[in-house]
C-alpha positions in Angstrom: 66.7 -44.4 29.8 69.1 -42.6 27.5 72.4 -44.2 28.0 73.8 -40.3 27.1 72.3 -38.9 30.5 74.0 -38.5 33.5 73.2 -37.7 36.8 74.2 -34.2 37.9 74.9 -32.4 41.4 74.1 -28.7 40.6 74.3 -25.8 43.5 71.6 -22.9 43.4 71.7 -19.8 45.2 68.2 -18.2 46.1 66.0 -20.8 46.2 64.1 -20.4 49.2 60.5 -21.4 48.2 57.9 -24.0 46.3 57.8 -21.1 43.4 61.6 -21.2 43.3 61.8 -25.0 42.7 59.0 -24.7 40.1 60.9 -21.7 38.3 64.2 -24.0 38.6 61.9 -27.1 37.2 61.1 -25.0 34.5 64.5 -23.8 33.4 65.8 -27.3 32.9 62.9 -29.1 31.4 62.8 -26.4 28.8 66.4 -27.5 27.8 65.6 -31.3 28.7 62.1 -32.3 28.5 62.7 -35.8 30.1 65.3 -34.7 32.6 64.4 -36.4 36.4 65.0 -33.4 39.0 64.8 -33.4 42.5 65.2 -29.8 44.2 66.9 -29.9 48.1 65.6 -26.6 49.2 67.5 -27.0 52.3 70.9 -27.3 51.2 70.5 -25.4 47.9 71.2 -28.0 45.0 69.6 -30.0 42.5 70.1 -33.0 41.2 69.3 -33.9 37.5 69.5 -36.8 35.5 69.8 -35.5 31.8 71.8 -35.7 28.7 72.5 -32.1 28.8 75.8 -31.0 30.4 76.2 -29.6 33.5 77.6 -26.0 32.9 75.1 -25.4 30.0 72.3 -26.4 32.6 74.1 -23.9 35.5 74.2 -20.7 33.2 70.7 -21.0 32.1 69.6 -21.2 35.5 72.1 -18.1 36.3 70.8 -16.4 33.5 67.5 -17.2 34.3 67.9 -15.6 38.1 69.2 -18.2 40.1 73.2 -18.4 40.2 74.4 -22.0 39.8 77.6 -24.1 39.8 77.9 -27.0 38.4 79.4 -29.9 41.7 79.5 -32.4 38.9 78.9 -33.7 35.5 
């Protein structure tokens, strides 16, 4: 592991499905390719390890339909 990642708490709005966690999936691999996500559905956050910051990783997933804040990182 890249001792520049960090593990992340990020909240999504309007994720309600498997094609929402895919699309969310998408969004931050494109930025990290080797980031670890897991998607909690039920209480609408992800968590990511990654070497990419927090609030870079919560506007592309705003911009990219799903508004985020960053919980930590």
């Amino acid at each position: 592991m890249d001792a520049m990642q960090s593990d992340l708490l990020i909240q999504v709005e309007g994720m309600t499905c498997d094609g929402c966690t895919q699309a969310v999936r998408r969004v931050i691999l494109r930025l990290d390719p080797e980031a670890r996500i897991a998607v909690d559905l039920d209480h609408g956050c992800v968590a990511v390890t990654t070497r990419e910051h927090s609030l870079t990783i919560a506007e592309a997933l705003t911009q990219a339909g799903y508004p985020a804040t960053a919980m930590s990182g």
